[in-house]
C-alpha positions as CSV (number, residue, x, y, z in Angstrom):
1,X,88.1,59.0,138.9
2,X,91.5,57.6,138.8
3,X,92.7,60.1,136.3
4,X,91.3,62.9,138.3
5,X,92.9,62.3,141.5
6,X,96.6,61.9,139.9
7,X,96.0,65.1,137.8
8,X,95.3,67.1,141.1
9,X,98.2,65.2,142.4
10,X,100.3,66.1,140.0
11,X,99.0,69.9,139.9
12,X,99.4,70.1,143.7
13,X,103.3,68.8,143.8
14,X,104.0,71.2,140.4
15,X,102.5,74.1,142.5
16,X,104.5,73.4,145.5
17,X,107.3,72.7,143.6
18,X,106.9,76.3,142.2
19,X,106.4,77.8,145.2
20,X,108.7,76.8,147.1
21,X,111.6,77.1,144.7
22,X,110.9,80.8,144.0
23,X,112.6,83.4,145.8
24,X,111.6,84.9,148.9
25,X,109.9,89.0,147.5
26,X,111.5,92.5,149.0
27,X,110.3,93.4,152.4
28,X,108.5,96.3,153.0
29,X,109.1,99.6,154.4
30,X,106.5,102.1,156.5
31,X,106.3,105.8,154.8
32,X,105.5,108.2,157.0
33,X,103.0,109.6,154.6
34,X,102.3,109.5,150.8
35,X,99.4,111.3,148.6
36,X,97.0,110.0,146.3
37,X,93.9,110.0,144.4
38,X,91.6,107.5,143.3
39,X,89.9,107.5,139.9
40,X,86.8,105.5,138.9
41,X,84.9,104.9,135.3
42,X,82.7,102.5,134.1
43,X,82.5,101.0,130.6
44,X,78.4,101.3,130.9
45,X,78.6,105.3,131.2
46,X,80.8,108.5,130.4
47,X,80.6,109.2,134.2
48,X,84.2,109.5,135.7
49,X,85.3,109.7,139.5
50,X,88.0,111.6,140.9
51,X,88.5,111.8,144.6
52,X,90.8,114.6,146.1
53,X,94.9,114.5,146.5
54,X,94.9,112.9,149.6
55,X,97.2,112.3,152.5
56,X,97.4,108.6,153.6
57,X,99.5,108.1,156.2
58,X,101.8,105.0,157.8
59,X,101.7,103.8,154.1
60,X,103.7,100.4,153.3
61,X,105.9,100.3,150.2
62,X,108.0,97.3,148.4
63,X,111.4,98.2,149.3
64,X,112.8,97.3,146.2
65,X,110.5,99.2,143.5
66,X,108.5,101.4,146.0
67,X,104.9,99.8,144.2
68,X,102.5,100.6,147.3
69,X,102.2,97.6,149.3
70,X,97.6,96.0,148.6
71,X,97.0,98.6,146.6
72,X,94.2,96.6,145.0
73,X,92.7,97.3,148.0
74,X,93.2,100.6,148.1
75,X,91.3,101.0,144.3
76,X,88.7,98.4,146.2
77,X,88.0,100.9,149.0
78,X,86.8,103.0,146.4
79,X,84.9,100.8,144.6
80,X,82.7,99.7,147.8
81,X,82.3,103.3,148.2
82,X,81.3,103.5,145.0
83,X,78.7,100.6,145.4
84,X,77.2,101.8,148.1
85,X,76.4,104.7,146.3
86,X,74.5,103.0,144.3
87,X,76.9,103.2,141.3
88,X,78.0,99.8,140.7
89,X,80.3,98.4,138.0
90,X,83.6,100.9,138.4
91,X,86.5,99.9,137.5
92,X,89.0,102.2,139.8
93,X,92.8,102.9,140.7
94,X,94.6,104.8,142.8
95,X,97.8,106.7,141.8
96,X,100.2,108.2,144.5
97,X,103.4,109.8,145.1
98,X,105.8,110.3,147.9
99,X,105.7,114.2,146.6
100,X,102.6,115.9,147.1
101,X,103.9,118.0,144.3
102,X,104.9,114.7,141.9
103,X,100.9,113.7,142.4
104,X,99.5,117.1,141.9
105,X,101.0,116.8,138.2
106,X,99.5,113.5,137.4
107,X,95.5,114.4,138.9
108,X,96.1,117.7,136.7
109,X,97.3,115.6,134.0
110,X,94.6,112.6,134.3
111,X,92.1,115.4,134.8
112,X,92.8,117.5,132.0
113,X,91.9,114.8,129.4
114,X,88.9,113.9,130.9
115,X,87.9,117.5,131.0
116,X,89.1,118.6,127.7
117,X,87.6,116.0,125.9
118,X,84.1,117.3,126.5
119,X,82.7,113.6,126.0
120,X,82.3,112.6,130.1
121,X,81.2,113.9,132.7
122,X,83.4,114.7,135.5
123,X,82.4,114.0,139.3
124,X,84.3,114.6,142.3
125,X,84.5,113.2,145.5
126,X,85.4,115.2,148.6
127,X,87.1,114.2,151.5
128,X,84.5,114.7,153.4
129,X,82.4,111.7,151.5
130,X,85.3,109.3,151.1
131,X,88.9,108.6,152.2
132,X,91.0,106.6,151.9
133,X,92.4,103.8,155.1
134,X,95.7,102.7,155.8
135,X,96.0,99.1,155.1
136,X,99.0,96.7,156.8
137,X,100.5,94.7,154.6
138,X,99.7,90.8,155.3
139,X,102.5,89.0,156.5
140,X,104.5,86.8,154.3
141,X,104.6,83.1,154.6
142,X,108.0,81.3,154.9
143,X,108.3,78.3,153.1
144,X,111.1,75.2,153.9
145,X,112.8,74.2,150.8
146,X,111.4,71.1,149.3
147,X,114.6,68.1,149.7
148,X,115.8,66.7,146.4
149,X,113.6,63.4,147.0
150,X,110.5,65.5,147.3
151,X,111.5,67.5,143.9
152,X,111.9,64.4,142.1
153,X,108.6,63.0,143.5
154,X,106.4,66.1,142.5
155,X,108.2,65.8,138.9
156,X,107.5,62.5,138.2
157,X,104.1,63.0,139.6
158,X,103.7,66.3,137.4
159,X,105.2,64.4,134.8
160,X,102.8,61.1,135.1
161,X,99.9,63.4,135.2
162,X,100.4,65.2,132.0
163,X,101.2,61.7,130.8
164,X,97.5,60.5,131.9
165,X,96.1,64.3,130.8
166,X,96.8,63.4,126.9
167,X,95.9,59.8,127.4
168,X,92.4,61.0,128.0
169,X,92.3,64.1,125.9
170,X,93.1,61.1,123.0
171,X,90.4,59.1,124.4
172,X,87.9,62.0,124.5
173,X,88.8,62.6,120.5
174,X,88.0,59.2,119.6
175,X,84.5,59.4,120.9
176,X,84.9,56.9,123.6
177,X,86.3,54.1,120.7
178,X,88.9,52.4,122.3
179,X,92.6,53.2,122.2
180,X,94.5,51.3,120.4
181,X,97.5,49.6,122.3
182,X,100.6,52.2,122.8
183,X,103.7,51.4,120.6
184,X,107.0,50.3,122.3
């Protein structure tokens, strides 16, 4: 029990020590409007999903690389969709573009191999069954800096911990024998 509490000590100092030293990510901008699709596919059938090119509008963006800002949530709109349909187990994404003409390439693209190859079967989803919501980003949390005493405490704690990990990963290999004494 001793052990346990001063490896999640030690894990809880590493992680804010990690955190907190990190720098702050990009901030986000508003679009006024981008387009996308989703696709969905399963690994338990040769049914595929596409939804239409739609406009989502008041669409948040990392300013630095333009990735949409929770767009796991996005692909996770269509999966509850998808569920509720009764078609469980989809693994979906969403691709978009601030060019309606950019996204229009890649859903004729994406399409066109599903199609060509003949081995699924394509289904389409029409706006009229499912679209997609605008979702605010979620605010980011500032952190303080950690002071130079509280760095040195979380190392030595994170250091002590690992110390007391492989003191009981060797007492675990010896099938509960005792250790013998540690060398000086």
């Amino acid at each position: 029990m001793k052990y346990l509490k001063t490896i999640v000590a030690a894990m809880f100092a590493s992680l804010l020590l990690i955190t907190t030293t990190t720098t702050a990510s990009a901030k986000n901008k508003c679009v006024p409007k981008i387009y996308a699709y989703g696709f969905a596919a399963s690994f338990n059938d040769s049914t595929v999903y596409f939804t239409e090119i739609q406009e989502i509008k008041d669409a948040w963006l990392n300013a630095r690389n333009n990735f949409l800002v929770e767009r796991m949530n996005y692909s996770n709109q269509l999966r509850d969709y998808l569920n509720k349909q009764g078609k469980p187990n989809q693994t979906c994404i969403i691709s978009y573009a601030l060019k309606r003409a950019d996204i229009e390439k890649r859903f004729v693209k994406m399409k066109r191999k599903y199609v060509a190859s003949g081995k699924y079967d394509v289904k389409y989803i029409h706006p009229g069954e499912f679209t997609f919501q605008t979702i605010e980003p979620q605010p980011e949390v500032e952190e303080t800096p950690m002071t130079k005493e509280e760095k040195k405490a979380a190392k030595k704690a994170a250091k002590e911990a690992a110390k007391k990990k492989k003191e009981a990963q060797k007492a675990k290999a010896n099938d509960g024998k005792p250790m013998p004494p540690p060398k000086k």
